[in-house]
C-alpha positions in Angstrom: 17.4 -40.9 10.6 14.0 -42.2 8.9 12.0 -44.7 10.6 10.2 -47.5 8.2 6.3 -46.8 9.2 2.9 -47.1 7.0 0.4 -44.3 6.8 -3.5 -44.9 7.0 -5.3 -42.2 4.9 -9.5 -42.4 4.9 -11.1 -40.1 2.8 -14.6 -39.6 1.6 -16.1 -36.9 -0.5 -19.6 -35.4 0.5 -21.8 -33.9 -2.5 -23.4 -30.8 -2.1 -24.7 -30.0 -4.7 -24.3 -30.8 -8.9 -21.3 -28.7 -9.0 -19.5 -28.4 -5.2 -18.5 -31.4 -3.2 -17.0 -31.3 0.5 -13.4 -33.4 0.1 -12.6 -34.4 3.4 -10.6 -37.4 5.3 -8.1 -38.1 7.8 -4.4 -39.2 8.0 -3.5 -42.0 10.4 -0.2 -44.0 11.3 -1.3 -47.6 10.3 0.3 -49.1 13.4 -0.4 -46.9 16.3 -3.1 -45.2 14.5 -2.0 -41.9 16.1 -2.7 -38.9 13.9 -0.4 -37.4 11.1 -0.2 -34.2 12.1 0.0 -31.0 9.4 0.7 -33.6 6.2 0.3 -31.5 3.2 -2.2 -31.9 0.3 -1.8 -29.8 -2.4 -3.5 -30.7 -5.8 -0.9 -30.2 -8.8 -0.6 -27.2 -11.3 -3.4 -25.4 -9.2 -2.9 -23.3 -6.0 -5.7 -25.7 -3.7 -4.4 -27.4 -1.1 -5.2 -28.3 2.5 -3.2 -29.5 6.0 -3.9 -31.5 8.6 -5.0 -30.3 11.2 -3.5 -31.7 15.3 -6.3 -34.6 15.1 -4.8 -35.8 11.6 -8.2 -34.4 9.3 -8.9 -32.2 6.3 -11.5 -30.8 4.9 -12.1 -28.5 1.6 -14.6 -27.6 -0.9 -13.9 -28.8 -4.5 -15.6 -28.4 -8.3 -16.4 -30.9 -9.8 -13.5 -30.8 -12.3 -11.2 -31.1 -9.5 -12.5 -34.6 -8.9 -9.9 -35.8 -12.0 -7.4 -34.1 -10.2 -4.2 -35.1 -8.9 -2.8 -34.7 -5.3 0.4 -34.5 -3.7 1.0 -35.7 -0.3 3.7 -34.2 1.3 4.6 -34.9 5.1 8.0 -34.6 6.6 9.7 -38.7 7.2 7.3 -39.7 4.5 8.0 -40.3 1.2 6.3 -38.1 -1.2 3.4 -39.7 -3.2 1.2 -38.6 -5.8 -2.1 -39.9 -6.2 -5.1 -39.4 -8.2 -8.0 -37.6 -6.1 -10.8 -40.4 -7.1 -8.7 -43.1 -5.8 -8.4 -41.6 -2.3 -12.1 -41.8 -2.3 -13.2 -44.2 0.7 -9.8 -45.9 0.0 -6.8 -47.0 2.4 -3.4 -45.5 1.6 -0.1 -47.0 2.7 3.0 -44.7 2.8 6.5 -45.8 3.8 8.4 -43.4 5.2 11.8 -42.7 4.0 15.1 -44.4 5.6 18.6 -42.9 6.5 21.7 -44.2 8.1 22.6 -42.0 11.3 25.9 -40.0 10.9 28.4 -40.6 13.4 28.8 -37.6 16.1 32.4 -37.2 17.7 32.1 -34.8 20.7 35.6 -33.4 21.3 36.7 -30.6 23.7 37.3 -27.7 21.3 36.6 -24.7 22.2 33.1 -23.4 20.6 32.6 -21.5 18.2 29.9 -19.4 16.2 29.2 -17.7 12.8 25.6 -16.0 11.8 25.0 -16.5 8.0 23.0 -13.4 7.2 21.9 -11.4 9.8 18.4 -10.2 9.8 17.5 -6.9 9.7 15.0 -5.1 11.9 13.5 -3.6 8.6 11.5 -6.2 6.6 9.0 -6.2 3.9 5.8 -8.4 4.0 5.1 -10.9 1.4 1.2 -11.8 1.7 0.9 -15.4 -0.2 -1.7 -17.3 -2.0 -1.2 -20.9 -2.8 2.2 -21.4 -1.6 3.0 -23.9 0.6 7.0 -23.8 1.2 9.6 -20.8 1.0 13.1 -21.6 1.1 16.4 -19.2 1.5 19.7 -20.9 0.4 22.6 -20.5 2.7 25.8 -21.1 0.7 29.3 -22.5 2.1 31.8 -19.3 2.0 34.8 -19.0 4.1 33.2 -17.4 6.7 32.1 -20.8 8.0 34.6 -22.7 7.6 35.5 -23.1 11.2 31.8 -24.1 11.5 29.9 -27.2 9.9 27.2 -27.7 12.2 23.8 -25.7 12.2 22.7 -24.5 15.8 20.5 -22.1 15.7 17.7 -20.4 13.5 16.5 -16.6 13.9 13.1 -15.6 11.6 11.9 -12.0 11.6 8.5 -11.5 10.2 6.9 -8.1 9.7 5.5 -6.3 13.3 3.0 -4.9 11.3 1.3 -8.0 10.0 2.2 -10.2 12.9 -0.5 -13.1 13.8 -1.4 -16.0 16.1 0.0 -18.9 14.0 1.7 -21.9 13.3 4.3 -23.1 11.1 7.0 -26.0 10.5 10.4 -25.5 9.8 12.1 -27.8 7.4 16.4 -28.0 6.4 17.3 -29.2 2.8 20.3 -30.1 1.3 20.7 -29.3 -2.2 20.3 -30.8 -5.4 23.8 -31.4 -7.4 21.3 -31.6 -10.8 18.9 -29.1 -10.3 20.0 -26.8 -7.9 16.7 -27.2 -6.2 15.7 -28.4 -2.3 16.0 -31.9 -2.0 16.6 -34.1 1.1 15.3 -33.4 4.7 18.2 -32.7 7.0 16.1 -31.9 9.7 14.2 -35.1 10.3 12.2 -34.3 14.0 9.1 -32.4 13.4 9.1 -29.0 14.8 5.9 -27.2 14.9 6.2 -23.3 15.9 3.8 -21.1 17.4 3.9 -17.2 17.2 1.9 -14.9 18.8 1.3 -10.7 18.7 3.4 -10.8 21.5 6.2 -12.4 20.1 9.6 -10.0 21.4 10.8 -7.6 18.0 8.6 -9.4 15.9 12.0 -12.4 15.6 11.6 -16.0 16.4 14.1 -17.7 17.5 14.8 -21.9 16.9 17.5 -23.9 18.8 18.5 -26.9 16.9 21.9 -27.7 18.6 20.3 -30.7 19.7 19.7 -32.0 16.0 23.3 -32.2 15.3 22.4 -31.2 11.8 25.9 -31.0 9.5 25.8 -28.8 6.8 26.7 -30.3 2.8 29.5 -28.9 1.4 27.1 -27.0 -1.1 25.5 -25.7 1.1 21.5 -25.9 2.4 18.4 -24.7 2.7 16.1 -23.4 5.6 12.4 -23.7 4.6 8.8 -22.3 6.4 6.4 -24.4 5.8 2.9 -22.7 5.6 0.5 -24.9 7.7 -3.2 -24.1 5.5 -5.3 -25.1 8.8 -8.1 -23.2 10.3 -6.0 -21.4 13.2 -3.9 -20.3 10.3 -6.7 -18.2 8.0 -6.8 -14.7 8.6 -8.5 -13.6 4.7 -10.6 -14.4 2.2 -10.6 -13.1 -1.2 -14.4 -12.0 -1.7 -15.8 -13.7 -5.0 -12.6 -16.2 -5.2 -12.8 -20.3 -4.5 -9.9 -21.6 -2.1 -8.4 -17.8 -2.0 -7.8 -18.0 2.2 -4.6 -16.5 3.1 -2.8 -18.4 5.8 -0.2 -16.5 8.2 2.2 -16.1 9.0 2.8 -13.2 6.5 6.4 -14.2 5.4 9.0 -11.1 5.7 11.5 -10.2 3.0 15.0 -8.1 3.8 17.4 -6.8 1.1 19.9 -9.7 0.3 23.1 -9.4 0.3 23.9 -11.6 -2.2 23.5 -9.1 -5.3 24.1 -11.5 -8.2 22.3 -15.1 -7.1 18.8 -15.6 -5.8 18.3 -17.5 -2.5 14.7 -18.0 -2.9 13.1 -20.9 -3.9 9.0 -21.9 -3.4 7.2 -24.5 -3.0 3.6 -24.3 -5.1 1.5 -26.9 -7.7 3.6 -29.6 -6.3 7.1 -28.6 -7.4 9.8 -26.4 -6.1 10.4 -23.5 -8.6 13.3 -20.3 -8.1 10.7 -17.3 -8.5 12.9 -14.2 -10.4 10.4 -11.7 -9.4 12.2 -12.0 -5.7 15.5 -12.0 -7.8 14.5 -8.5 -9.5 14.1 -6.8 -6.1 16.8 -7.7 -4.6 15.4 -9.3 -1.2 15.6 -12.6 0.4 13.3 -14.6 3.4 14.6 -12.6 6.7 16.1 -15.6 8.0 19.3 -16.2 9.4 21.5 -19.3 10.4 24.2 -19.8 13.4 26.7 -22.4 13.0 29.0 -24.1 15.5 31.8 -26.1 15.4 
């Protein structure tokens, strides 16, 4: 389900000096006025971008160039919109969200059941990442979730080694018949999660039985959505413009899939399939429960 609402986006650009200018603003629903909270900006066919932070506002350092720029504004509900960086300047910005008819839920005594898709393993890899602001792993349909259509719970290990305070956003996609690629939200509540260094074997752990999420017949995707807000920022390339690295430091596993790549990012406003990840033979070290 997508609810019809308009967004309010103020923005104003502050000059520092002939060549640097401070691009900041603030995302607001147009009828409660509440704040939209972790709305992406990410400026197309570069690697800058910024988030919203919990009181709706944003604020980067830009060249001057970057001022004929184009943005695109990506928040979960809300349709995507791309928009030209000069026109957000001092300007109001109304953005409908996107709408979808509720599937009907028959609840039945059957006995439950479970399948995990993928189990992670305990070993992972780190992959630090500049720039990117979605990872996705695909979960085919295969026989051995057949007895199960409905997606209950989520398990994400990251790297102990690398673990920090942080906060990201899960999103579900069903998949593209064209293009293969992530393409409708099939998650449409907005869960924010929080880890911590004290987080149990490094695994978090999201129960989404709730949701009543069904999974397409080909298939879906399970997405982490980097958040690039200041809690998130734990480098900075020395000598670099917009090089922060935001956590959480994603973790890869060997995929069991030898011959198809489950990865698929998010960067420059556009989802891509990156055969590097292919070449090594890893996937995100994520892993899906389904139910009946």
């Amino acid at each position: 389900m997508r609810i019809f609402i308009t967004l309010f986006l103020f923005v104003s650009v502050t000059v520092l000096n002939a060549q640097t200018f401070e691009f900041k603003g603030k995302l607001l629903d147009k009828e409660t006025h509440d704040p939209i909270i972790y709305a992406n900006l990410s400026f197309l066919n570069t690697e800058k971008g910024i988030s919203t932070t919990e009181e709706g506002t944003f604020s980067m350092y830009v060249n001057q160039e970057d001022l004929n720029a184009k943005i695109h504004i990506s928040c979960l509900n809300y349709k995507d919109t791309i928009i030209s960086v000069k026109s957000l300047i001092n300007k109001t910005i109304f953005l409908s969200q996107k709408s979808e008819v509720l599937q009907e839920i028959i609840l039945t005594n059957l006995k439950q059941k479970k399948v995990e898709l993928d189990p992670i393993r305990r070993k992972v890899y780190p992959l630090h990442t500049r720039g990117l602001r979605m990872m996705a792993k695909y979960f085919p349909n295969t026989k051995k979730n057949e007895c199960c259509q409905y997606l209950s719970k989520i398990k994400i290990q990251f790297p102990k080694d690398k673990l920090k305070k942080s906060k990201f956003r899960v999103r579900i996609f069903d998949k593209d018949p064209e293009t293969g690629l992530p393409r409708n939200d099939l998650l449409v509540k907005n869960i924010a999660v929080t880890i911590d260094k004290e987080l149990k074997n490094a695994t978090k752990e999201i129960n989404l039985e709730d949701e009543f999420i069904k999974i397409p017949e080909d298939g879906f995707f399970i997405a982490i959505e980097k958040l690039l807000i200041p809690f998130n920022k734990y480098y900075e390339i020395p000598g670099y413009t917009n090089s922060i690295l935001y956590s959480p430091v994603l973790g890869l596993m060997k995929s069991k899939y030898k011959n198809s790549n489950q990865n698929y990012t998010f960067s420059k406003g556009k989802w891509i399939k990156p055969s590097y990840l292919k070449q090594k033979g890893v996937s995100l070290s994520i892993s899906a429960t389904l139910s009946n």
